[in-house]
Structure formats: structure tokens, C-alpha cells
C-alpha positions, 0 to 999 in steps of 0.5 A: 282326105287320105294323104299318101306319102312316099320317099324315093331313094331315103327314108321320110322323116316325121318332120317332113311328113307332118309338114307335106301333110299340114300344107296339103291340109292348108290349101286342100281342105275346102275341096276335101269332099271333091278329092278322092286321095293324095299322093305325095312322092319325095325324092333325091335323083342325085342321092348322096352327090347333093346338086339341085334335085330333090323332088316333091310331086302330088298327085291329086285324085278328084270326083268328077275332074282330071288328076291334078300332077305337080312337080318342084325340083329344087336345091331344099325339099321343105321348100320345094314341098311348101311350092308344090303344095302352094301350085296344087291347090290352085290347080285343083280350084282350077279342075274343079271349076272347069269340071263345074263349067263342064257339066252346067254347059252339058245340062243345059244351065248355061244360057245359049241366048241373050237375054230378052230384055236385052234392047238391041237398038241401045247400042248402035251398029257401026258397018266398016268405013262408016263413023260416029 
């Protein structure tokens, strides 16, 4: 999995690179071979002001399904990394799993009709206005 981190507007540290990289590693991995690249963004809007701004945004490439884009906004970038990380892994499974649905539904592997041992007299049929 090719991890691409950048710092906007302040020089990355080893600390947070390893830890963006260890979190992605974490909720990525299982999917590593449905990913094309990550791109990790860390960022202070405000700069030396200091307030709630630092920024963690992934971007996750994938075979076959929409890009994955998550952004955390927060006080801390360690926390707002380990969020990001934590949305973006979900989200990814949840790419993945619409991208498979897609196909199957395309390929014709979904059923289109209800099975035939299915007995429709089981159930009964109640018209409006009439009960059971």
C-alpha cells in the first residue's frame, strides 16, 4: 500500500508520519489489494495563532470504486489523525462493498426472481378492508 504523506504550511515530524502510517496500516490492510494509493494531507489553517484548525485529510485510491475523501478538523492532529484514519476505513469497506453489489447486479449474479420453491399459498394474502 503506497502512503503518501504531506504537511501544509509545517514541516511533518517522524512521530506523526509513523503514527498516520501505523493507523492507515491498521484499518487498511485487509483491502491493501483493492487500493491504489493513500494520500494523507496534515495541515494548520490558522498557523501560529493556534484555535481549532489542524486538519488531517485521506484521500484513498481504489480499483474498481469512488475515491474515498475524509477530513477531521480539531484542537490535536494526533487525534484528529487517529479519527480520520478510524472514518476512512469504514468508509473504504463501504466503497468496496457497493462496487461489489454494483458488478454482481451488472453481471447478472443477483437473483431477478423469487426462488421457485418458494409456496406462495404459505402466506396469506389480506386485500384492504378485510381482516384476519
Amino acid at each position: 500500500m503506497n502512503v503518501d504523506i504531506q504537511s501544509l504550511g509545517f514541516p511533518i515530524t517522524a512521530a506523526l508520519s509513523e503514527q498516520a502510517k501505523r493507523r492507515l496500516r491498521f484499518g487498511l490492510t485487509r483491502h491493501s489489494d483493492r487500493i491504489q494509493r493513500v494520500v494523507v494531507r496534515l495541515g494548520d489553517d490558522n498557523g501560529p495563532r493556534g484555535g481549532v484548525d489542524k486538519f488531517c485529510c485521506i484521500q484513498v485510491y481504489l480499483v474498481d470504486a469512488p475515491v474515498a475523501i475524509i477530513k477531521d478538523i480539531g484542537p490535536d492532529l494526533s487525534a484528529a489523525i487517529d479519527r480520520a484514519a478510524d472514518r476512512v476505513s469504514r468508509v473504504v469497506v463501504k466503497h468496496l462493498d457497493r462496487s461489489r453489489d454494483g458488478r454482481r447486479r451488472v453481471r447478472g449474479d443477483a437473483p431477478t426472481s423469487p426462488p421457485e420453491d418458494l409456496d406462495p399459498t404459505a402466506y396469506p394474502v389480506h386485500t384492504e378492508g378485510e381482516r384476519a
